[in-house]
C-alpha positions as CSV (number, residue, x, y, z in Angstrom):
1,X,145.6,47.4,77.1
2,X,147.9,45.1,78.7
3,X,151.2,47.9,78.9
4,X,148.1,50.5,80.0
5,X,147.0,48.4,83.2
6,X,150.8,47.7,84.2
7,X,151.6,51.2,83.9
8,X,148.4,52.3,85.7
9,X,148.5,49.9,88.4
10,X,152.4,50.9,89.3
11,X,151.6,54.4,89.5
12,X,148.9,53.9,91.5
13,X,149.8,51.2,93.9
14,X,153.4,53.8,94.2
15,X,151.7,56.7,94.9
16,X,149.4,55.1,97.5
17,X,152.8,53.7,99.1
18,X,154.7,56.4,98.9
19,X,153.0,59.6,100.1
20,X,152.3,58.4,103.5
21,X,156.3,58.2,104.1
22,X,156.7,61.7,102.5
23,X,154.0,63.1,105.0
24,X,156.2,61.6,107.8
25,X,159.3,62.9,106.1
26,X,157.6,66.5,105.8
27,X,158.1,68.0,109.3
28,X,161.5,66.4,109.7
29,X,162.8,69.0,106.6
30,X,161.3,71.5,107.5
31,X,158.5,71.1,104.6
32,X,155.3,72.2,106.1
33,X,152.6,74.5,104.4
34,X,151.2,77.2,107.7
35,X,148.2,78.9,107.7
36,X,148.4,82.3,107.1
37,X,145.6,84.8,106.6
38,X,146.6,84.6,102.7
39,X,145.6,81.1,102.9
40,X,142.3,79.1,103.7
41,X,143.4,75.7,105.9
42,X,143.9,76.3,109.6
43,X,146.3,73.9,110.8
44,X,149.8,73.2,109.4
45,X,149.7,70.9,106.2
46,X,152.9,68.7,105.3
47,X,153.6,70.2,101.4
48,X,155.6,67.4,100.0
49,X,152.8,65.5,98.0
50,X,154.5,65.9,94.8
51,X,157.5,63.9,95.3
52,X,155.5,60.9,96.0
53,X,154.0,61.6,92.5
54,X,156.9,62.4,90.8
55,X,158.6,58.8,92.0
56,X,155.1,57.0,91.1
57,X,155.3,58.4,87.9
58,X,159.0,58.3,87.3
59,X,159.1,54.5,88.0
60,X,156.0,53.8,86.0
61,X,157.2,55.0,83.3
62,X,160.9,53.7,83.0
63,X,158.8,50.3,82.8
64,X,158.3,51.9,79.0
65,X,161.6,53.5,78.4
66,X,163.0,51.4,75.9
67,X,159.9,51.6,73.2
68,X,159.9,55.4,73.2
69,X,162.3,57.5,71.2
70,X,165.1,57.7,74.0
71,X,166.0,61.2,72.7
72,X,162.5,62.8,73.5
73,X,161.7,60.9,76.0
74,X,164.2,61.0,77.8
75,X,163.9,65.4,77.5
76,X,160.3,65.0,78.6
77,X,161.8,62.9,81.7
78,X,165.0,65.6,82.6
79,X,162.5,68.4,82.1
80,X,160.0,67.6,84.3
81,X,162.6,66.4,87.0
82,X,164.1,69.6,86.6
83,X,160.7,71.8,87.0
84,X,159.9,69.3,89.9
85,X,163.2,69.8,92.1
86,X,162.9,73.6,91.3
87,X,159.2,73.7,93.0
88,X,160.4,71.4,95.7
89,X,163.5,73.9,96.7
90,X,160.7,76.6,96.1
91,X,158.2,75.0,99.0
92,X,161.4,75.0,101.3
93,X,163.5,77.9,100.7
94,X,161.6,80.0,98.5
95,X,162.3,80.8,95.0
96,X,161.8,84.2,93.1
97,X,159.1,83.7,90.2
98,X,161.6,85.1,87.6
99,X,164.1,81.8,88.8
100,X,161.4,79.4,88.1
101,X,160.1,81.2,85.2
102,X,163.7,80.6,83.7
103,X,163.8,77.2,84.5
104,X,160.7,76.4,82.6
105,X,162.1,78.1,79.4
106,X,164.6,76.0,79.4
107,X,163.0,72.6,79.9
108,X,161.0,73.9,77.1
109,X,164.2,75.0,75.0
110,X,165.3,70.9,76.1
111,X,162.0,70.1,74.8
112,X,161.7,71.9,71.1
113,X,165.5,70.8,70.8
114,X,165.0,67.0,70.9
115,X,161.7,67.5,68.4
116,X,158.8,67.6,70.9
117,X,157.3,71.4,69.8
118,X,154.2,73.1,68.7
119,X,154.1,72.2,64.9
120,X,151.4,74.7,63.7
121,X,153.6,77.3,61.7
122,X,155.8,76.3,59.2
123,X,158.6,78.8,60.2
124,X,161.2,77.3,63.3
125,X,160.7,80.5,65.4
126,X,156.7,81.1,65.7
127,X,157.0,77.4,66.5
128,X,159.4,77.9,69.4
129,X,157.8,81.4,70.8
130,X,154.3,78.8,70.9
131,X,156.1,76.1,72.2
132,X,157.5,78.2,75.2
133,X,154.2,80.4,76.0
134,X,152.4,76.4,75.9
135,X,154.9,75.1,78.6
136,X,155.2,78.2,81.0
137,X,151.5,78.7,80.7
138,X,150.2,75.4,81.6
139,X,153.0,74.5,83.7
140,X,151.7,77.7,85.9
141,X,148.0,77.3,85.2
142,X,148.5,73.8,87.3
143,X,150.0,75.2,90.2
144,X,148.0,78.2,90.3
145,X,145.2,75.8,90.0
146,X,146.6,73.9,93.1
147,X,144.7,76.2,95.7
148,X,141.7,73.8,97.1
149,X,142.2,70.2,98.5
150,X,142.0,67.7,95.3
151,X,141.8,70.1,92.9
152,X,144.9,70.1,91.2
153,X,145.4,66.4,91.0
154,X,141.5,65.8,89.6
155,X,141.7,68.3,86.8
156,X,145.7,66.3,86.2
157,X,143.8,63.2,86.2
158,X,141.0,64.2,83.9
159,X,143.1,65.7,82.0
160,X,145.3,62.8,81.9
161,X,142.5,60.3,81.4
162,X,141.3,62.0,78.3
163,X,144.7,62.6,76.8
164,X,145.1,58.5,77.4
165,X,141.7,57.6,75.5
166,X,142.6,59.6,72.6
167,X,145.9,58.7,72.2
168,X,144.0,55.3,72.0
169,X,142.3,56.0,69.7
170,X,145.0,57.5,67.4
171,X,147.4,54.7,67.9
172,X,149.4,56.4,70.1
173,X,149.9,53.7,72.6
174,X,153.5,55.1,74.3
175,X,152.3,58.4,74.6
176,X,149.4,57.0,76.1
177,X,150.8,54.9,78.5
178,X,152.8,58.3,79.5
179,X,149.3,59.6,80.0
180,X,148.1,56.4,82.6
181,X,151.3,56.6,84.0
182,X,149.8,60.7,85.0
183,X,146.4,59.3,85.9
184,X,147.5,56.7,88.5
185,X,150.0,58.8,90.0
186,X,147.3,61.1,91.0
187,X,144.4,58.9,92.1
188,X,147.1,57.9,94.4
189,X,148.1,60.9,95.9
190,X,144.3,61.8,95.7
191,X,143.9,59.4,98.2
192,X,145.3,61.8,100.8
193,X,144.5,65.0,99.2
194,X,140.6,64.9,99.0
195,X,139.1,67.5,101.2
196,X,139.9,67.5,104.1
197,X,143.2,66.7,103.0
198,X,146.4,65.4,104.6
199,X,149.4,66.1,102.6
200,X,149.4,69.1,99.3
201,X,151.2,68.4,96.4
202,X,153.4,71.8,96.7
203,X,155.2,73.1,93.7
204,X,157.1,70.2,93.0
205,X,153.8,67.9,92.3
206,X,152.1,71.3,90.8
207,X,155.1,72.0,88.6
208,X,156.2,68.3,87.5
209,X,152.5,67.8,86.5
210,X,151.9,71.4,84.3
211,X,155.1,70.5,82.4
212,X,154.3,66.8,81.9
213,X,150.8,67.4,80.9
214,X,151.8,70.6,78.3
215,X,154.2,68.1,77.0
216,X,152.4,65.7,76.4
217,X,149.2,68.1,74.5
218,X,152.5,68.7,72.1
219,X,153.3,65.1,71.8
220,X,149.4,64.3,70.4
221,X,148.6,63.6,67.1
222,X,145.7,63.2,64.9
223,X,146.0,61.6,61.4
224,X,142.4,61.4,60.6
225,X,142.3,65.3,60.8
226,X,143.9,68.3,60.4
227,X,146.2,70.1,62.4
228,X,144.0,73.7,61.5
229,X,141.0,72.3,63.9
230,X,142.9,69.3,66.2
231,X,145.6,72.1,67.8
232,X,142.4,73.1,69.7
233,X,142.4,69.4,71.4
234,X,145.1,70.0,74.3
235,X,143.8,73.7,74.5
236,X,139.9,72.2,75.1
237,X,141.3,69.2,77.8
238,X,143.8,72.1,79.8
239,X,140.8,74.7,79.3
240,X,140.0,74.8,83.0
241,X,143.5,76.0,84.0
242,X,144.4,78.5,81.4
243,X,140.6,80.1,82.4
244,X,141.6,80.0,85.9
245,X,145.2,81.7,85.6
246,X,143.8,84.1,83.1
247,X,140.7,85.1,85.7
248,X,143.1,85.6,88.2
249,X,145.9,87.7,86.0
250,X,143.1,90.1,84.4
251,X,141.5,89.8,88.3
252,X,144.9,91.6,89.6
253,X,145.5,93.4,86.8
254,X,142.4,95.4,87.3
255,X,143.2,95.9,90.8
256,X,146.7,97.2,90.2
257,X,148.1,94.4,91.8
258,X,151.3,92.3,90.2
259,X,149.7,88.9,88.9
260,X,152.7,87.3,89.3
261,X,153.9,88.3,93.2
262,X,150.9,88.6,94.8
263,X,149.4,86.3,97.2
264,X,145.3,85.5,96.8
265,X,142.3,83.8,97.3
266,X,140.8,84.8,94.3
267,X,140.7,82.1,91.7
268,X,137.7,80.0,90.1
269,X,137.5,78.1,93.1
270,X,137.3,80.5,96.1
271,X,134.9,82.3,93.8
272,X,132.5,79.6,94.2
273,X,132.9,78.9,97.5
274,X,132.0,82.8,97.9
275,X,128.2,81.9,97.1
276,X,127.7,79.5,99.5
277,X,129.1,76.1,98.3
278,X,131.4,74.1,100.6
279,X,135.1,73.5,99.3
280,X,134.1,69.9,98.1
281,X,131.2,71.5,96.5
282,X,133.0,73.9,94.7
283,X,135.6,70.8,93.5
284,X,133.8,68.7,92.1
285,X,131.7,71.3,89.8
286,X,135.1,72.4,88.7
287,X,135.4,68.3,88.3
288,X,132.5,68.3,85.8
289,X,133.6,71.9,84.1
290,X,136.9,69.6,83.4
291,X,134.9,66.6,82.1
292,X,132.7,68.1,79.8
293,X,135.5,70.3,78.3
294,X,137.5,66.7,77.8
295,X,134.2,65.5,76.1
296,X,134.2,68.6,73.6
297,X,138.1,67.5,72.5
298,X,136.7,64.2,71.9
299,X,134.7,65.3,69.2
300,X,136.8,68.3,68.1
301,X,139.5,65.6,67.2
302,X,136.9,64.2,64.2
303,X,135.6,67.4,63.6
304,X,135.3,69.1,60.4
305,X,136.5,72.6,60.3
306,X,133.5,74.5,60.4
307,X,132.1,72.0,63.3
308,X,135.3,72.4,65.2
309,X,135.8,76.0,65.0
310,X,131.8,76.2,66.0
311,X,132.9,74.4,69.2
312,X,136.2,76.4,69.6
313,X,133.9,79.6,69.3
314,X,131.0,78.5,71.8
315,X,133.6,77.7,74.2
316,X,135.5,81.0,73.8
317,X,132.5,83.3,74.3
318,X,131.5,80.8,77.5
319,X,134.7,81.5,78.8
320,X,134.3,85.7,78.6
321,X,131.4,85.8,79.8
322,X,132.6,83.7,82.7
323,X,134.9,86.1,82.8
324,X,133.3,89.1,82.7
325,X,130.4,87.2,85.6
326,X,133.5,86.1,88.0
327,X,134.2,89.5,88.6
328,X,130.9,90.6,90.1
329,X,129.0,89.7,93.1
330,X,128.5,87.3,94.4
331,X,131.3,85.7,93.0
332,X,133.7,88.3,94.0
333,X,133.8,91.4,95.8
334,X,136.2,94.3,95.0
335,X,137.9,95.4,98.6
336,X,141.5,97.4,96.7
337,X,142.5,99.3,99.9
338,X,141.9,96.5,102.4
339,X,143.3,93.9,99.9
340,X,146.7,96.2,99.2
341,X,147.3,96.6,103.0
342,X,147.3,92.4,103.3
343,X,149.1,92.3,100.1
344,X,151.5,94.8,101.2
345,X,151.9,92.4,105.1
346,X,152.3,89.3,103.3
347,X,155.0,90.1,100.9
348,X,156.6,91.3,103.4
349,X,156.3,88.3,105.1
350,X,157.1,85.8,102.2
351,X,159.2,88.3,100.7
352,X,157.3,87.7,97.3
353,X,156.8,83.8,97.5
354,X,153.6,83.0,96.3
355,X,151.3,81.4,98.8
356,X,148.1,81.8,99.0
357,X,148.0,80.6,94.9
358,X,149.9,77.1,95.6
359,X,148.4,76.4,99.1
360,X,144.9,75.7,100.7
């Protein structure tokens, strides 16, 4: 408890510190998120949030560096530095999504090569293939999911909390204090990113936090149970970000649009706001989604089969139905010919950046 609150408290007090100076620095390097009619703030927004949490976290957790296995953790470390300075040249110069797509794989590759994979299969290469669909996935779903002030770093937090209290209560202390190390890092930068926010994270927060989080659901264990029901744990406490990005990939997919190029406010969260709640509104419901999702790992990870698969199942057919009611009024409202012509202007614009899905 003692290591937790150390950890907790430097991330925290670090982030707090630190992201004022990086809003100052933001202008000077030319890191600035602008409104566009892709996006929903109206004023220009400095986008270099993330590298205040990257440094809170970085720091908090070389306080543990010697107690972990150096070889893992120090991959979990390079790879999420590496994701993170590849979202932070993105939200200057602009990457393409096949650059950062390949950088991902191989953090992952870094990952499954130092022993920190998806262990589900007994054969090496279904392990890896799951290993690098879990990182790209989540590491996406985050900064997808970073498209309304505060919502990005509270579903990281949540998810970061609950990861924390179960490695707790497995024993797993280090990979714990990896977890607080998350948490307090975001409360931080939260601080300054709660609506109406200050400072966004960008892709090099959204990025570094995907890939830290993914890494650390493959880094849990649960001796008290078996791996055929507790693999849907870090699945259940990530549920609200692989929902989102699927939404929005089936969303665009329908529309004939490319999921992975085009520019929209079309996710969970500008769905809600679309029936009348305010942005904060539609936050902290998303807030509670999160919550109660991390409740129903909790139990899953002393579930019996039959219990947990139960659980697994209610939640899948939840999840298509929200599916299936997302994509009707008054959710959403199909508009293909006037969406294509702003699609069409803005990637010509951003010449195929990705706005709209990692700004505000």
């Amino acid at each position: 408890m003692t290591t937790y609150l150390i950890v907790f408290a430097s991330a925290l007090v670090l982030a707090i510190g630190i992201t004022p100076l990086a809003r100052w620095l933001a202008p000077h390097v030319g890191l600035m998120d602008r409104p566009n009619a892709r996006k929903i703030h109206a004023a220009p927004v400095p986008r270099v949030g993330g590298v205040a949490i990257f440094l809170a976290f970085i720091a908090a957790a070389l306080v543990l560096g010697e107690r972990y296995n150096f070889t893992q953790f120090g991959s979990i470390l390079i790879g999420a530095t590496g994701v993170s300075f590849m979202g932070l040249i993105d939200d200057r110069w602009s990457l393409r999504p096949l650059v950062k797509l390949l950088g991902q794989v191989l953090a992952a590759l870094l990952l499954y090569a130092t022993g920190v994979y998806v262990g589900i299969f007994r054969s090496p290469i279904p392990n890896l293939m799951v290993t690098v669909l879990w990182i790209g996935y989540i590491t996406n779903a985050v900064n997808l999911l970073d498209n309304m002030d505060g919502l990005a770093g509270g579903i990281a937090a949540i998810a970061a909390a609950f990861f924390a209290l179960m490695c707790a209560f497995s024993g797993q202390y280090l990979v714990g204090a990896l977890s607080i190390a998350v948490l307090g890092a975001c409360l931080g930068f939260l601080f300054y990113n709660l609506n109406p926010a200050s400072i966004f994270m960008g892709d090099s927060g959204a990025l570094f936090l995907g890939f830290t989080l993914a890494a650390i659901g493959i880094k849990l264990r649960f001796p008290d149970n078996v791996t055929f029901v507790t693999w849907m744990v870090p699945v259940l406490v990530m549920g609200l970000p692989i929902f989102d990005t699927t939404l929005v990939v089936i969303s665009r997919l329908r529309r004939h649009l490319n999921p992975a190029t085009t520019p929209g406010t079309d996710h969970v969260s500008h769905r809600l706001v679309a029936t009348g709640m305010s942005k904060r509104e539609a936050v902290l419901t998303l807030y509670v989604v999160s919550f109660v999702l991390g409740l129903l790992a909790i139990f899953v990870t002393q579930a019996s089969v039959v219990e947990g698969y139960l659980v697994g199942g209610l939640v899948a057919m939840a999840g298509l139905y929200s599916l299936w009611r997302l994509e009707r009024p008054p959710f959403f409202h199909r508009s293909s010919h006037k969406e294509r012509e702003e699609v069409t202007e803005m990637q010509s614009v951003e010449r195929g950046h990705i706005t709209a899905d990692g700004g505000h």
